[in-house]
C-alpha positions in Angstrom: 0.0 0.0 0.0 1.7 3.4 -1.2 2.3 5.7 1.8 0.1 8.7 2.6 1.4 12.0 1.2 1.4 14.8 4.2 0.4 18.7 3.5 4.0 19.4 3.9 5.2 17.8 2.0 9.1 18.3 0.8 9.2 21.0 -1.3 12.2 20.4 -3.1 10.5 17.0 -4.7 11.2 17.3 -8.7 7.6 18.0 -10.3 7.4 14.5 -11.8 7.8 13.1 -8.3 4.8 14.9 -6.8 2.7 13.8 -9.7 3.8 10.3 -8.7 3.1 10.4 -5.5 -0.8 12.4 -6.3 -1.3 8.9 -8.9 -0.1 6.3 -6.0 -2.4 8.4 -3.6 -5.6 8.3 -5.5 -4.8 4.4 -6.5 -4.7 3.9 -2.1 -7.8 5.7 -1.4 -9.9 8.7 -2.3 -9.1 10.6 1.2 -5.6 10.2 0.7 -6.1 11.8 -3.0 -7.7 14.8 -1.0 -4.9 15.0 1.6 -2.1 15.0 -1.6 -4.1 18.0 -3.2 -4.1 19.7 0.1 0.0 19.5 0.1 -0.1 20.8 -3.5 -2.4 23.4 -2.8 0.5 24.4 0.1 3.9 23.8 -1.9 2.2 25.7 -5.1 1.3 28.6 -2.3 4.9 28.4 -1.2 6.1 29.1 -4.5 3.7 31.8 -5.4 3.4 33.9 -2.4 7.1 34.9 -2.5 7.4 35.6 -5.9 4.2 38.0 -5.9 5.9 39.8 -3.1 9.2 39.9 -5.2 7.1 41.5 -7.5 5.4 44.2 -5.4 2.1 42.4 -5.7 1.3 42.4 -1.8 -3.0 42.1 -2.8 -2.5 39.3 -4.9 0.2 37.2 -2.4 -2.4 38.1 -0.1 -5.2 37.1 -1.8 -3.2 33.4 -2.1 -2.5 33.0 0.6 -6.1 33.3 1.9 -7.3 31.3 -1.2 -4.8 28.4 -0.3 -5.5 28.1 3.6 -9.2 28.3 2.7 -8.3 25.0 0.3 -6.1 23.4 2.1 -8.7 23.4 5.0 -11.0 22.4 3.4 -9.2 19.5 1.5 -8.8 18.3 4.8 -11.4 18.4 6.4 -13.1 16.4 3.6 -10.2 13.8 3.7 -11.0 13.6 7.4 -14.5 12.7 6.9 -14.9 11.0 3.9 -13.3 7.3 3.2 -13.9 5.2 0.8 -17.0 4.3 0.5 -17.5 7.7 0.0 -16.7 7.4 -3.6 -17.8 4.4 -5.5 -19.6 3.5 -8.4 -23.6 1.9 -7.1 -24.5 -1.0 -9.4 -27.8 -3.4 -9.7 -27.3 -6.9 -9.6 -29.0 -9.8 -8.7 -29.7 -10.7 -5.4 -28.5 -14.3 -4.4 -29.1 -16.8 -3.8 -31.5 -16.6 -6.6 -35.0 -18.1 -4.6 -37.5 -18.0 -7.5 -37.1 -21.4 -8.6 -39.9 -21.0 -11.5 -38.1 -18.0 -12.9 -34.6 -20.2 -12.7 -36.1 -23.4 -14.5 -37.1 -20.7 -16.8 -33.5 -19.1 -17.3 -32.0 -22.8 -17.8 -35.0 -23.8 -20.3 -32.8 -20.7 -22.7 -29.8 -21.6 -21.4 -30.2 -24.7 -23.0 -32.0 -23.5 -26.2 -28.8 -20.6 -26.4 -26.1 -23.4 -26.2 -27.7 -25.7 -28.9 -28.0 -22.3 -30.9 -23.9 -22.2 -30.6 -24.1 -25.8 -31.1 -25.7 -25.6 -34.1 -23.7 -22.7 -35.9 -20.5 -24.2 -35.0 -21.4 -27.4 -36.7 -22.4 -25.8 -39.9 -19.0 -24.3 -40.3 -16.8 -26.9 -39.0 -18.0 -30.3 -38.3 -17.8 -31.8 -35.3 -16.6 -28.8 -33.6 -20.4 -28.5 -31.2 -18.8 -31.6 -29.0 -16.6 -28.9 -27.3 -18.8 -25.8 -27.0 -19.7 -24.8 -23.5 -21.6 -21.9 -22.3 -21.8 -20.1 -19.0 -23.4 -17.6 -16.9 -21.4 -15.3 -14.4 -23.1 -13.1 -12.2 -21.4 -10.4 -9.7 -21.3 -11.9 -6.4 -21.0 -10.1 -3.0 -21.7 -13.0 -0.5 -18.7 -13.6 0.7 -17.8 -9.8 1.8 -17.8 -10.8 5.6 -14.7 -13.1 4.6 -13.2 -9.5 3.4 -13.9 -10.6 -0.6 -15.8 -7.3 -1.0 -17.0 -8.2 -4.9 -16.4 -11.1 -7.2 -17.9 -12.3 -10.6 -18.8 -15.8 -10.0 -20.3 -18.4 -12.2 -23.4 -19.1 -11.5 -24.0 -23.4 -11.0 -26.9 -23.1 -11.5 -26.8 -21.8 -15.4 -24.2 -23.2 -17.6 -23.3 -26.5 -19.9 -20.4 -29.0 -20.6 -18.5 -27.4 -17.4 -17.4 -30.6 -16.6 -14.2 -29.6 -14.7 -15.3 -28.6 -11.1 -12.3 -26.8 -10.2 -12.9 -24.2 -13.6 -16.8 -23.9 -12.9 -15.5 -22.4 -9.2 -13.6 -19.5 -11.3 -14.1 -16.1 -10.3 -13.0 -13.0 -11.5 -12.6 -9.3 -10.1 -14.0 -6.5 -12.2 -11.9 -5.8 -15.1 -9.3 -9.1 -15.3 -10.4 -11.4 -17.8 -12.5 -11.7 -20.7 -15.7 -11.6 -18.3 -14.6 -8.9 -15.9 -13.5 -6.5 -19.3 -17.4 -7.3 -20.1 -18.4 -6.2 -17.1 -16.4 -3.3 -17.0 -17.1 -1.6 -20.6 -20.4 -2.7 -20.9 -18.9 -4.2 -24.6 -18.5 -7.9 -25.8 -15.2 -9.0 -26.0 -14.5 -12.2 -28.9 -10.9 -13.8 -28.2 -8.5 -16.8 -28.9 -6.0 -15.7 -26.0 -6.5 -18.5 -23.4 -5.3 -16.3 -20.4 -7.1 -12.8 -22.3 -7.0 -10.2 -19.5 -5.3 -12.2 -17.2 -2.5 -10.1 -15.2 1.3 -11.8 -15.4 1.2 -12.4 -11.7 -2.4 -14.0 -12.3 -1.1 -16.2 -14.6 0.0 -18.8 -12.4 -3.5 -19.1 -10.7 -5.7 -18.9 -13.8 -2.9 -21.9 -15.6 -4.1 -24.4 -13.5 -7.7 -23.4 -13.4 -8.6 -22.5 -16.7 -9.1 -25.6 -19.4 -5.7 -26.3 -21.4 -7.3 -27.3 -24.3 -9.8 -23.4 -24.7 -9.1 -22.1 -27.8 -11.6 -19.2 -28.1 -13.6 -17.3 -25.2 -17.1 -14.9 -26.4 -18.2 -13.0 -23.5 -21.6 -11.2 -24.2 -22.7 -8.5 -21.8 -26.6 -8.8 -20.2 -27.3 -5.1 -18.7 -29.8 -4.2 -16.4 -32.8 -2.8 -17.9 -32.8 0.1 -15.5 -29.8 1.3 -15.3 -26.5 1.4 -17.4 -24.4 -1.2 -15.9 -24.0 -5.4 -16.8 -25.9 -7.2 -14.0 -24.6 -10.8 -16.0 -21.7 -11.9 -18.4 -22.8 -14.8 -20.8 -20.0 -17.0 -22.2 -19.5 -19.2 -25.0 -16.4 -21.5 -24.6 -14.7 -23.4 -27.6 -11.9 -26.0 -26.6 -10.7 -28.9 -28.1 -8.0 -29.5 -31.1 -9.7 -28.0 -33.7 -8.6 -24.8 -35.4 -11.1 -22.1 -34.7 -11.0 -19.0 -37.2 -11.9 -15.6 -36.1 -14.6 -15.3 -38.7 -16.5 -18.4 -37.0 -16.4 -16.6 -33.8 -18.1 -13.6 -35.2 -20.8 -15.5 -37.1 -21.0 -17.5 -33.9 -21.6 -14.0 -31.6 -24.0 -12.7 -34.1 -26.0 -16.0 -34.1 -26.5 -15.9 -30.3 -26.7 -12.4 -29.6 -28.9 -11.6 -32.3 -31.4 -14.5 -31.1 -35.1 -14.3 -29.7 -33.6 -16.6 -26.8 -30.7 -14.8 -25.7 -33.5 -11.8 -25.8 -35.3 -13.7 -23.9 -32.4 -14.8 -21.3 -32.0 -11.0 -20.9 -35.5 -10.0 -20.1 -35.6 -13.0 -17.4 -32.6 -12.3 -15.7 -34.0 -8.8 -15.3 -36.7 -10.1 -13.5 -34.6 -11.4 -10.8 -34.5 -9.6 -7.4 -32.3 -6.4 -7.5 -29.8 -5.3 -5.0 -28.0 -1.8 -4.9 -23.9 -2.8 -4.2 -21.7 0.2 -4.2 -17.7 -0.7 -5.7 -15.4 1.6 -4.3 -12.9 3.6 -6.8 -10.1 2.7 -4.7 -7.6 -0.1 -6.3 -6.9 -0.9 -2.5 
């Protein structure tokens, strides 16, 4: 964790080292982003104040200095009382676990007609190749914040096919790494044949042994919420196996699904799902 930048700070620190320290605060916490700005405010006020005066400008050093304690004060006082849940993004997502068991048998009945739709346009460009399609559901996850996992896009059990390796179907993802947490993140599909796509190099390790050997393309199609801009589920489309897989199938393959009355369908019925408010802080703490 990057060490908390005081008002006074040393004011012979090269600009490009005060800019580093301003982008380490704000990546530790919003407050400590506030208390960096205050120390700005006070080293830019150290600078200016005794050049106005140099210059016969008494008003105007006097007017800065009365601007910058005013700042500065203020600055800190909101550092003070603010943390970080003071500045997060709110999103809706699904409440879990998911109790309407009608609504879920529904879900699965699409699930189903979704991966035969995959199926089916897979086998019409290369044969044989449906025998390794799989398709799965992740939803953003929140149970385990007592354990200190704040947030987590997990795979749902209850919605996906051909997952046959348990130790893959218990993947989760943070928002951002992967192809499903880039989804979840940009609000855009993502349509890949990188095995590890979005995957950190000090992830790597972890997600090696997890993810299937043999994946050779990953589609990751966003469901939003229908009341607000952000995704409340990412649906997969896994292709593994030996066969060559060419970009162009993967795009026919997206279009197929996306562009189908089920995956419509899938959409409307996850958004019929009870809702929960969960607030992401910006901090990368």
């Amino acid at each position: 964790m990057a060490a908390r930048p005081r008002a006074n700070s040393d004011l012979g620190q090269s600009p490009s080292e005060v800019a580093r320290l301003g982008v380490e605060a704000f990546r530790e916490s919003p407050p400590a982003a506030l208390v960096w700005a205050a120390g700005a405010t006070f080293a830019l006020a150290a600078v200016a104040i005794p050049s106005l005066l140099a210059a016969q400008k008494a008003t105007h050093a006097v007017a800065t200095l009365a601007f910058s304690a005013v700042l500065i004060g203020f600055l800190c006082w909101l550092a003070s009382n603010n943390d970080t849940r003071r500045f997060q993004y709110q999103w809706r997502v699904i409440r879990q676990p998911m109790r309407d068991e009608s609504l879920c048998n529904e879900v699965n009945t699409k699930v189903e007609k979704i991966y035969k739709v995959a199926c089916d346009c897979c086998s019409k460009a290369t044969p044989n190749l449906e025998a390794d399609v799989r398709t799965n559901i992740f939803l953003p996850d929140f149970r385990r914040a007592s354990q200190g996992v704040a947030f987590e896009l997990r795979m749902s059990p209850l919605f996906h096919r051909q997952m046959r390796n348990p130790a893959e179907s218990r993947l989760t993802f943070q928002p951002g790494q992967g192809a499903t947490g880039e989804v979840f993140l940009t609000r855009q599909p993502v349509i890949t044949m990188v095995r590890l796509y979005g995957v950190s190099l000090e992830d790597e390790p972890v997600f090696e042994h997890l993810i299937s050997k043999d994946l050779k393309a990953i589609i990751s199609i966003p469901i939003h919420d229908d009341k607000s801009q952000n995704v409340i589920a990412i649906f997969n489309i896994d292709i593994c196996g030996d066969i060559s897989v060419e970009y162009e199938l993967l795009v026919g393959l997206y279009k197929a699904v996306s562009n189908s009355a089920d995956f419509q369908d899938l959409s409307s019925l996850l958004n019929r799902f009870e809702k929960a408010w969960l607030k992401i802080g910006l901090s990368a703490s």
